[in-house]
Residue, then its C-alpha position, 0 to 999 in steps of 0.5 A: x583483504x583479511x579474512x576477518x573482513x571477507x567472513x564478516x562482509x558475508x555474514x552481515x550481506x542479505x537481500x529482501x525477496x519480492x514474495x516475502x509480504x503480505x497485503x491487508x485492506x482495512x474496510x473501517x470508516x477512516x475517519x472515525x475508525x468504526x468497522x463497516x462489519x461487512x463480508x470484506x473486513x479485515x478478518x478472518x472470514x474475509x473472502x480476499x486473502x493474502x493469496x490472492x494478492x500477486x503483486x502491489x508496486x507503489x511510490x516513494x515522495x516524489x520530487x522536483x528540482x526548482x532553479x533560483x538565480x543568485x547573482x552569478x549562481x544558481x541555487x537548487x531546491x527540491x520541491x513536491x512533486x506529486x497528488x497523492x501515493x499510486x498503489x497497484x495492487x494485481x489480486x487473482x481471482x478465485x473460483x469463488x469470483x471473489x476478486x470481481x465483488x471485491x471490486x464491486x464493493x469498491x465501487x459502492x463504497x464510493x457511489x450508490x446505485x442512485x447515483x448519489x456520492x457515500x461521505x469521505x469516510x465511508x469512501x476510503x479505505x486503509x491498506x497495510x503492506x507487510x514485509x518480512x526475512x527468512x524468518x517469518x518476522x515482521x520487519x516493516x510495514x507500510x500503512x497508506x491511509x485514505x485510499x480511493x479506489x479509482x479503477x480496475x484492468x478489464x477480466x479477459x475470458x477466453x478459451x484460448x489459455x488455461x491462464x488464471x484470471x488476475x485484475x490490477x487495482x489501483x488506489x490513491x493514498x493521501x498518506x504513507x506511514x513507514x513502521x518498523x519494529x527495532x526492539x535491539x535501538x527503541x531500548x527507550x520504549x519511543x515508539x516504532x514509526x521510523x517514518x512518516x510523510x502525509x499529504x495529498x488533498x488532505x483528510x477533508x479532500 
């Protein structure tokens, strides 16, 4: 192999690291995009910050493979597979047990302490998860909109360990938008969403 095509393997290589993203929860009303205005909008005197966020694993479109018999052949065909986009996102608690009324707050957004249910549109909420190179720069973003909050892991407190206090979230997403920004390609000015995929129970499920 020539050296010309040993120097540009190595230019062209680079790796994405797991740390280089940031994760924001948007508290608007989903379906009117009015902002709740309370303690855990998305600003800058929210209390849950980027720091708190230790990791976030979330899913790609799942599928399934479906046989159709054809005579003597078998012809296959991928098909959904999958209710909705599972996030889990591990946040670690402050001294400020910020991450603790995080989760509350999550829980009134859903149910009042009547017992009575709050719409769909106050119930839901919008994540944005951030990726970026050695930079600094934004190169995607992935916007899961519609989530429910379904649970949070149980705090263990203890004296047997100095380790700190971490909880994992998981939420339901009705649907993931992939947004990347190309201003070398969109020289057209198309806009920057490269992928989109909705589904789930829908926007009134």
């Amino acid at each position: 192999m020539s050296e010309f095509f040993i120097e540009r393997f190595y230019n062209n290589q680079s790796v994405q690291r797991s740390y280089h993203f940031t994760v924001d929860f948007d508290m608007v009303e989903v379906f009117t995009g009015n902002s709740t205005l309370d303690k855990f909008n998305n600003d800058s005197t929210s209390p849950i910050k980027h720091h708190h966020v230790k990791n976030i694993i979330f899913p790609y479109t799942i599928f399934k493979k479906e046989v159709q018999p054809m005579g003597i052949f078998n012809k296959q065909f991928a098909v959904l597979d999958d209710n909705g986009y599972e996030l889990k996102i591990e946040l670690q608690e402050d001294a400020q047990t910020n991450v603790a009324q995080f989760i509350l707050y999550l829980q009134k957004r859903i149910m009042n302490s009547d017992g009575t249910y709050n719409p769909i549109n106050k119930s839901k909420i919008n994540i944005n998860v951030s990726m970026y190179n050695y930079n600094g720069e934004e190169v995607a973003r992935y916007k899961f909109n519609h989530c429910m909050f379904m649970n949070a892991t149980e705090p263990n407190y203890t004296y047997d360990t100095s380790t700190a206090i971490s909880q994992v979230l998981t939420f339901s997403a009705e649907e993931m938008i992939i947004a990347k920004e190309s201003p070398t390609i969109n020289i057209d000015g198309a806009p920057n969403f490269t992928t989109q995929r909705g589904r789930g129970g829908g926007r009134n499920g």
